[in-house]
C-alpha positions as CSV (number, residue, x, y, z in Angstrom):
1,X,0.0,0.0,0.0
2,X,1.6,3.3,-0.9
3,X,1.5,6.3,1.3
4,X,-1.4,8.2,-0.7
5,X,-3.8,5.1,0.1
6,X,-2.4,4.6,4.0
7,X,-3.6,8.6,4.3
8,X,-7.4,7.4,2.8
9,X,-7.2,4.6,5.2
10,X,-6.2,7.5,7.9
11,X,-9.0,9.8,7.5
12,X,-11.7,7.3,7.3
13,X,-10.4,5.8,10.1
14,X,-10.4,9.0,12.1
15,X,-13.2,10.2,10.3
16,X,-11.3,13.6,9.5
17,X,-13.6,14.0,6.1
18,X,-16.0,16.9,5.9
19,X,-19.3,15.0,7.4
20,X,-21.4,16.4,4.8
21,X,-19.1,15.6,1.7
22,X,-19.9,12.1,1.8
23,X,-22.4,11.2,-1.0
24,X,-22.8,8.0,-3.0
25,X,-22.6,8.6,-7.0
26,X,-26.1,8.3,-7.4
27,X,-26.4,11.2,-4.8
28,X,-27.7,9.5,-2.0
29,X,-26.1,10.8,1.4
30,X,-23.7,8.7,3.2
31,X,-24.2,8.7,7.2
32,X,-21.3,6.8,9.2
33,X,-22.2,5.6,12.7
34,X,-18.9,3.1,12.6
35,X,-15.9,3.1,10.5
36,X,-15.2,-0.9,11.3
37,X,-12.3,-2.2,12.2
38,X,-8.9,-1.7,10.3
39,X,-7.5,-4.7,8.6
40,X,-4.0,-5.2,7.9
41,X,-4.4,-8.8,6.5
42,X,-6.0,-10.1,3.1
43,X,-9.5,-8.5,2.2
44,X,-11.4,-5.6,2.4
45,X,-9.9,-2.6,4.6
46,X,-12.3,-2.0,7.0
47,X,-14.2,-4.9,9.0
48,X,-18.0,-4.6,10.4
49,X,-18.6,-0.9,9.6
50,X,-22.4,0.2,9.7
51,X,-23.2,2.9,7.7
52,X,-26.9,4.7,6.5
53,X,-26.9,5.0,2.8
54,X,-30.0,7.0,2.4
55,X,-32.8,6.0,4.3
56,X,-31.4,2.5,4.7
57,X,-28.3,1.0,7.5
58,X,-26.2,-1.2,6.1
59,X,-23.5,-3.2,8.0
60,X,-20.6,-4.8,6.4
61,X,-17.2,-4.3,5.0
62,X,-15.6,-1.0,3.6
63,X,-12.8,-1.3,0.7
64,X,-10.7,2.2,-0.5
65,X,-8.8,2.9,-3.4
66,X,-7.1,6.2,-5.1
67,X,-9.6,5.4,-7.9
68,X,-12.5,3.1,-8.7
69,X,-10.3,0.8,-11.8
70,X,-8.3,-0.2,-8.6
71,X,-11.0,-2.4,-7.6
72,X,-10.4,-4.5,-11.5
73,X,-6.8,-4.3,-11.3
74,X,-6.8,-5.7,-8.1
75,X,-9.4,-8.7,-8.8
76,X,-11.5,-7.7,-6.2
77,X,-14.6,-8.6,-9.2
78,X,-13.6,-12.2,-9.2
79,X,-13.0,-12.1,-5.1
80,X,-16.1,-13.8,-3.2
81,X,-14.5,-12.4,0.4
82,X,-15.6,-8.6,-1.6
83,X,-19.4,-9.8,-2.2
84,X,-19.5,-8.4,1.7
85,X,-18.3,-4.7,0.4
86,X,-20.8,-2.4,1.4
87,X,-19.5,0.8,0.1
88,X,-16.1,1.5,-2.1
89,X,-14.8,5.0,-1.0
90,X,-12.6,6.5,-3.8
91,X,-10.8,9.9,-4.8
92,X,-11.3,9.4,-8.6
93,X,-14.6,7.8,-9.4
94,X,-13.9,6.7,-13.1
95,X,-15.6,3.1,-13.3
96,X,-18.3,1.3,-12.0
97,X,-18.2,-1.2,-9.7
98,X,-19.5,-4.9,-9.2
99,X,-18.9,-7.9,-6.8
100,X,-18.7,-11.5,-7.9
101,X,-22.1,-11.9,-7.3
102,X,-23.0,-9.3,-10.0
103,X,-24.2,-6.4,-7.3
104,X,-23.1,-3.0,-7.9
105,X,-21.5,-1.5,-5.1
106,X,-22.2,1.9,-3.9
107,X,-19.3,4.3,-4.2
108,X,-18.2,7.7,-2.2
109,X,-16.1,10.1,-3.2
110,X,-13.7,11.2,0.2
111,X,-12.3,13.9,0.9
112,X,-9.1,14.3,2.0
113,X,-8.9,18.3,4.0
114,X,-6.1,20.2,2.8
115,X,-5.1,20.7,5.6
116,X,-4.1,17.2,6.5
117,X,-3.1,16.7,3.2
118,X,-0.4,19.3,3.3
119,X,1.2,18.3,7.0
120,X,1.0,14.3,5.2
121,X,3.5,15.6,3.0
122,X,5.5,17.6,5.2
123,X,5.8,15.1,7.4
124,X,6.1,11.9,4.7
125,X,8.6,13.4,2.4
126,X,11.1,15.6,4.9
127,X,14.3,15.4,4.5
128,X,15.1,14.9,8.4
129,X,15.7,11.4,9.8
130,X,13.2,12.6,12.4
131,X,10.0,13.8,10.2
132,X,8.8,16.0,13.0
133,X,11.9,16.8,14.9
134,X,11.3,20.7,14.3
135,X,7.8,20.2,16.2
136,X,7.8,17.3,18.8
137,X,8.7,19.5,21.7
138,X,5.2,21.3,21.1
139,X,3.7,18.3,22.4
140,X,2.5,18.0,26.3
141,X,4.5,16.4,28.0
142,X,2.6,13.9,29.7
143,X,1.4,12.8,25.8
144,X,5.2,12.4,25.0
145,X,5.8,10.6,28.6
146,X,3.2,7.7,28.0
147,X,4.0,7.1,24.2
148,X,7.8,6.5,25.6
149,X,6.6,4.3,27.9
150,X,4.4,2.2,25.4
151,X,7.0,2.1,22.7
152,X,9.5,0.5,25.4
153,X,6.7,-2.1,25.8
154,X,6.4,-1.9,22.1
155,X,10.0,-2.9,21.7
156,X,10.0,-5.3,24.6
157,X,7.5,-7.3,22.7
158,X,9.3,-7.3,19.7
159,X,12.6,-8.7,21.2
160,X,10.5,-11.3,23.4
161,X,9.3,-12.4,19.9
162,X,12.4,-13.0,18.3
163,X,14.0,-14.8,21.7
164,X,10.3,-17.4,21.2
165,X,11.8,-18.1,17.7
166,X,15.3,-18.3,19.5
167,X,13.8,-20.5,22.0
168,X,12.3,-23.1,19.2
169,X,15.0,-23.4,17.2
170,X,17.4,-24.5,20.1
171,X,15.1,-26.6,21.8
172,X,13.3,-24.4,24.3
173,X,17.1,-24.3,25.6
174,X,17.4,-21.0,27.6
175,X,20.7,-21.1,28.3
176,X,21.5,-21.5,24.7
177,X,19.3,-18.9,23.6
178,X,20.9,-16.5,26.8
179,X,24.5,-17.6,25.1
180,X,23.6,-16.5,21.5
181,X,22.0,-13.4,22.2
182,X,25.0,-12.6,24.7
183,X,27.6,-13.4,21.8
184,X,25.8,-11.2,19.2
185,X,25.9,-8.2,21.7
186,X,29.5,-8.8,22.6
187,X,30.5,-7.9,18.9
188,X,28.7,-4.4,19.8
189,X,26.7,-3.3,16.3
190,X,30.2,-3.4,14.4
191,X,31.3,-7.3,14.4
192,X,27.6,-8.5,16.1
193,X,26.7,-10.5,13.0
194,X,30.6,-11.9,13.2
195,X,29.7,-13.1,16.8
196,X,26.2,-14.5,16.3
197,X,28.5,-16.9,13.8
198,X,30.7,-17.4,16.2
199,X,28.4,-18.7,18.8
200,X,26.3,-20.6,16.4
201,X,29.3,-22.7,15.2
202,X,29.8,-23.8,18.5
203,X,27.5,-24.7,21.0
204,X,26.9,-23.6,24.2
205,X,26.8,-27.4,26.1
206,X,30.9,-27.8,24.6
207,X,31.8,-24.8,26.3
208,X,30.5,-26.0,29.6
209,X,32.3,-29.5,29.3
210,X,35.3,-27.2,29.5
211,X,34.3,-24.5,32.5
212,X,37.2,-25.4,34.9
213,X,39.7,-24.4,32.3
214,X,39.7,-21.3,30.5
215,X,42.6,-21.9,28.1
216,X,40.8,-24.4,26.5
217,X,37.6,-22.3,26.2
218,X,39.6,-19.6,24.5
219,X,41.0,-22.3,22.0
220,X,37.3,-22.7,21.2
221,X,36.3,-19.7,20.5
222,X,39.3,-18.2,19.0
223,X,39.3,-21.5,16.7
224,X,35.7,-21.4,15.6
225,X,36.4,-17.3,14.9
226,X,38.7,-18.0,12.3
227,X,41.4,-15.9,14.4
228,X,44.1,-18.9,14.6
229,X,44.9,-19.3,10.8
230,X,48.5,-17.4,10.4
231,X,51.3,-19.1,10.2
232,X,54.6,-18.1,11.2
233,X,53.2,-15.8,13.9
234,X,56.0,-15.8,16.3
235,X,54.1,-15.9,19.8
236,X,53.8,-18.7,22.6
237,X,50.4,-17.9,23.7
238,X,49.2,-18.3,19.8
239,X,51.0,-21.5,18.9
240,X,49.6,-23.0,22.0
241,X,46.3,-22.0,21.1
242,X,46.6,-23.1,17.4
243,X,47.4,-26.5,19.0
244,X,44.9,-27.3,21.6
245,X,42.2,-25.5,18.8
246,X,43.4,-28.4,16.8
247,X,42.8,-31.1,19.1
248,X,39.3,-29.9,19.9
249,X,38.1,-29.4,16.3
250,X,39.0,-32.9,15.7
251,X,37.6,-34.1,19.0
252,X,34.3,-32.7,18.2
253,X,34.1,-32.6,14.6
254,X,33.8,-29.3,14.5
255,X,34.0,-26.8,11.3
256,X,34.9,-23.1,11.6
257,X,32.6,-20.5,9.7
258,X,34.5,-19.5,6.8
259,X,33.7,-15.9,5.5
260,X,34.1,-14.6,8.9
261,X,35.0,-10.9,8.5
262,X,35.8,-9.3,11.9
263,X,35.9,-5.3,11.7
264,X,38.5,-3.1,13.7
265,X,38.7,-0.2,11.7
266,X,37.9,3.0,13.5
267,X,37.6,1.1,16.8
268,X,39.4,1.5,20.0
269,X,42.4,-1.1,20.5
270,X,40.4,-2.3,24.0
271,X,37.1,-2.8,21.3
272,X,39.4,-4.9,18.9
273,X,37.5,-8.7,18.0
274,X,40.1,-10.4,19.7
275,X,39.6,-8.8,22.6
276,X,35.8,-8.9,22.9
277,X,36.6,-12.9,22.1
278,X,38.6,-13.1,25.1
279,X,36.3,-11.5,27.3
280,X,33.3,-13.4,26.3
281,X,35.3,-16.7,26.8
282,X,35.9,-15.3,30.1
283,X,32.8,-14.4,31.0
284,X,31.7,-18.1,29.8
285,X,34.2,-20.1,31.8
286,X,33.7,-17.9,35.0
287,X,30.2,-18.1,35.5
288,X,29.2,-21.6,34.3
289,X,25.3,-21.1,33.6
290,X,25.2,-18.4,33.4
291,X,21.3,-17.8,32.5
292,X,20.8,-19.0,35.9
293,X,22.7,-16.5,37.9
294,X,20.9,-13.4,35.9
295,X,17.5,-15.3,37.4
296,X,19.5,-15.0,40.7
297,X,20.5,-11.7,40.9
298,X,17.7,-9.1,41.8
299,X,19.9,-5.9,41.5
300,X,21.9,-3.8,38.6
301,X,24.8,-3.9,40.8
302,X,24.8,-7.7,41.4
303,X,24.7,-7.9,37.8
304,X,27.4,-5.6,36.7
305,X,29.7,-7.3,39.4
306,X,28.8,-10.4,37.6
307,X,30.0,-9.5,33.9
308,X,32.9,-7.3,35.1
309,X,35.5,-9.9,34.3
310,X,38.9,-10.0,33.5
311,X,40.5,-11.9,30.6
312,X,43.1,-13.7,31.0
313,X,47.1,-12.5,31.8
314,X,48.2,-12.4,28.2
315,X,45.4,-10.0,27.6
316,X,46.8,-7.9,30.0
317,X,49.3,-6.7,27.6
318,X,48.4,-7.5,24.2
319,X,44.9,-6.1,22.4
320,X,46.0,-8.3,19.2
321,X,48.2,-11.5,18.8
322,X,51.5,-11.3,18.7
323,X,52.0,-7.8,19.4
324,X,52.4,-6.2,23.3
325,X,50.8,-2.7,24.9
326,X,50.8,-1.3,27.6
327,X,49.5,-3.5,30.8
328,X,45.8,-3.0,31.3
329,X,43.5,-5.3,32.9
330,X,40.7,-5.2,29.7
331,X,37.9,-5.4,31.5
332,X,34.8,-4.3,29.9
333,X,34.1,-0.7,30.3
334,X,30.7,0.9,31.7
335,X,29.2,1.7,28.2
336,X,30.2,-1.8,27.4
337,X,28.3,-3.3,30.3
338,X,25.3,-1.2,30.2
339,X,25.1,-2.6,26.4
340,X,25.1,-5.9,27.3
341,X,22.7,-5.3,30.0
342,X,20.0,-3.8,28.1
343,X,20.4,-5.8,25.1
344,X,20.7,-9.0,26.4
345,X,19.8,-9.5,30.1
346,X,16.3,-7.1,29.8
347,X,15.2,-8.1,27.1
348,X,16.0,-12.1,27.9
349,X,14.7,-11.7,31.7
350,X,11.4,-10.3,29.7
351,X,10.4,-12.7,27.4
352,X,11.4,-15.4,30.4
353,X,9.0,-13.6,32.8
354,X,6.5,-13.7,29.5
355,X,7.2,-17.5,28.8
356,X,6.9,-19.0,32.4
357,X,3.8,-16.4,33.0
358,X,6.5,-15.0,35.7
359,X,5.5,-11.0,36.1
360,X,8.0,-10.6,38.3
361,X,11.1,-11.0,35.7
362,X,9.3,-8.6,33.6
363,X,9.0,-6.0,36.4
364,X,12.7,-6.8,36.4
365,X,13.6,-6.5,33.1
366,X,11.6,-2.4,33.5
367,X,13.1,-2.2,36.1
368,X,17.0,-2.8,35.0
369,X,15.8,-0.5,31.9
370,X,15.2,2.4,34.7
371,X,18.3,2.0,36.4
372,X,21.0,2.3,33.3
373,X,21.8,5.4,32.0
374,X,20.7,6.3,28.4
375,X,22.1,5.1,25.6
376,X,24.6,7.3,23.9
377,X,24.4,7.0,19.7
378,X,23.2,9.0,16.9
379,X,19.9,8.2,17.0
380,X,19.6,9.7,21.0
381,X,21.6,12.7,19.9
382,X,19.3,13.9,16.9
383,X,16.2,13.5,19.7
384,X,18.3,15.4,21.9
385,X,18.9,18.0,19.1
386,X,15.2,17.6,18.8
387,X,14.5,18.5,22.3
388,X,13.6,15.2,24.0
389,X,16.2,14.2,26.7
390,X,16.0,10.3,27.9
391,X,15.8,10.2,31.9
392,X,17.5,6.4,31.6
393,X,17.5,3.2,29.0
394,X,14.3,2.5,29.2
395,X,13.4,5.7,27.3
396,X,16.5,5.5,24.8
397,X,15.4,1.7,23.7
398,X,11.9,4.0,23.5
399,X,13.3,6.7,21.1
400,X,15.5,3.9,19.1
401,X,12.0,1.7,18.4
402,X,10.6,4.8,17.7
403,X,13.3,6.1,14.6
404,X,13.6,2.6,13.4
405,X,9.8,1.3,13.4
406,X,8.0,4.8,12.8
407,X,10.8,7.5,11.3
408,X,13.0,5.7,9.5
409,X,9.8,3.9,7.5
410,X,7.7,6.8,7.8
411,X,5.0,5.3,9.4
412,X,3.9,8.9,10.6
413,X,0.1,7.8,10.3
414,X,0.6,4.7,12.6
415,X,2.6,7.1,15.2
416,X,1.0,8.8,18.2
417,X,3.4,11.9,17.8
418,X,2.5,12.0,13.9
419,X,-1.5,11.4,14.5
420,X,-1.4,14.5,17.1
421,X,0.5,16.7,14.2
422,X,-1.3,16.1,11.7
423,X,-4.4,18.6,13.1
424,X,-1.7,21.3,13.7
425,X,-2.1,24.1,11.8
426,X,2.2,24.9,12.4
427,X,3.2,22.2,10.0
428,X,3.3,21.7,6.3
429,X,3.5,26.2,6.1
């Protein structure tokens, strides 16, 4: 559906057409006492409306198009689920139209007030990654509050979704699912494809057979990340690991992913693969299951004492193989941590709570979102440009689902901010 038939859809939805302006071809008038219901699926666009054509009420469906042809081009003549139609609303009448059953169907021009029409455009076609950003502080504030709030849930949801489809592809495993999800956030946006390969190449129940001993966990995971290829690399620590990688592949059969492309380029040497690699191995080996402890642990800092974890020694002075730094104990910094913790353990704690019918994990989950600091990216800093500040997490996950599910796609008709702008008379000037 283009953007000109989702802003039909809008004002008959909303009923923002002149009441008066709705007459039938033949010139009978057209009296609405219920829109119907919005469908988004297969059929006609509008379910159970009940509408007074003349002096007769009529209940049934509602189908709209930019102009009556539509209905041919789209089949609806040879479509029994259309015989239902009870009126056709068009901008163009230019053709007649008739069900399967050979009924005509009553059609209505709509009207579409300038008005609306102009802010659509405005707001549909800007050039800003934020279609309202010059006007969303004109909002109340209380309006702004709760539409944060519900696009958190919003995005909530979402995740929880994808962690179901997680859960039934590993076997309604959570620890598995916890693992995957944790190794995709440890590659941070840049390399997290790289790392949901990595983790998916080698699963989670190998990695506990080998908890007591972190060297070989590293051989694992460095191995099955394509890292331990070079030859010639003159380093202890690497040869070893190239060795014990070697006895472990063939021990479990395993097969590294090849086309593994691990990014470092413009990164900070303490954000290079291998050293994300080594601190989720030793993450992994220190905390066993480590699903189970997040169910344990009630508070943020419980949690962040839990993934603040040091590599090990040869870490301590190397941020590649083969070639030494200065001595720093690589420990994940704040930012790092808060990532992890809002895109794993929240979201993860949520659709648990969700699963088992467990509220409190889900209060959890809110409440870990409350307690983290906002995210820092680009998307927070235009809102922030834009006048909206996020008080914690909870509202920057709220301003990221809201660029990437409503700006970014321009679903400005679908959007609470957009549907409250559209009636301004300071837009679209």
């Amino acid at each position: 559906m283009n953007a000109k038939e989702q802003l039909l859809h809008y004002v008959w939805k909303f009923r923002l057409f002149p009441p008066s302006s709705l007459r039938t071809v033949d010139g009978l008038k057209v009296e609405v006492i219920d829109s119907g219901i919005h469908n988004s699926d297969a059929g006609p666009d509008f379910f159970n409306a009940k509408i007074k054509i003349g002096e007769e009420l009529w209940a049934g469906n509602v189908e709209l198009h930019r102009s009556s042809d539509e209905w041919v081009k789209h089949g609806h003549q040879n479509d029994p689920a259309y015989n239902s139609v009870i009126l056709h609303l068009v901008e163009r009448v230019n053709a007649p139209v008739i069900n399967k059953r050979g009924e005509h169907v009553p059609q209505c021009v709509i009207t579409v007030p300038e008005d609306i029409r102009r802010n659509v455009d405005y707001l549909l076609f800007s050039q800003s990654h934020i279609p309202c950003k010059k006007f969303i502080t004109t909002l109340p504030v209380p309006m702004l509050t709760s539409y944060l709030d519900a696009l958190s849930a919003e995005r909530l949801e979402r995740k929880t979704n994808d962690i179901f489809a997680h859960l039934v592809r590993y076997g309604h495993s959570w620890d598995e699912v916890f693992y995957v999800l944790l190794a995709r956030n440890f590659g941070f946006g840049l390399n997290a494809d790289e790392f949901e390969k990595l983790a998916l190449s080698l699963p989670y129940n190998y990695i506990l057979r080998h908890n007591d001993d972190l060297f070989q966990i590293e051989a694992l995971m460095f191995g099955q990340a394509a890292m331990l290829e070079e030859e010639g690399l003159n380093d202890t620590y690497y040869i070893r690991l190239q060795k014990e990688y070697a006895f472990l592949k063939a021990k479990y059969g395993l097969k590294n992913r090849e086309g593994l492309f691990f990014k470092s380029m413009r990164t900070r040497p303490r954000s290079f693969p291998q050293v994300r690699v080594a601190q989720l191995a030793a993450l992994l080996q220190q905390s066993g299951r480590l699903f189970s402890l997040i169910l344990e642990k009630e508070e943020l800092p419980q949690l962040i004492t839990l993934f603040q974890i040091t590599p090990s020694e040869y870490w301590k002075t190397h941020y590649s193989f083969g070639k030494t730094s200065p001595k720093t104990d690589k420990r994940p910094g704040k930012d790092s941590l808060d990532v992890l913790l809002i895109n794993t353990v929240a979201p993860v704690l949520f659709a648990y709570g969700k699963k088992t019918g467990t509220e409190k994990y889900c209060n959890r989950a809110i409440r870990l979102l409350e307690s983290i600091k906002p995210e820092r990216n680009s998307i927070i800093h235009e809102f922030a440009e834009a006048g909206i500040t996020p008080r914690h997490a909870f509202d920057s996950q709220a301003l990221i689902q809201l660029r990437k599910e409503y700006c970014d796609t321009r679903k400005c008709l679908y959007c609470r901010i957009g549907h409250k702008l559209l009636s301004s008379p300071r837009i679209g000037k």
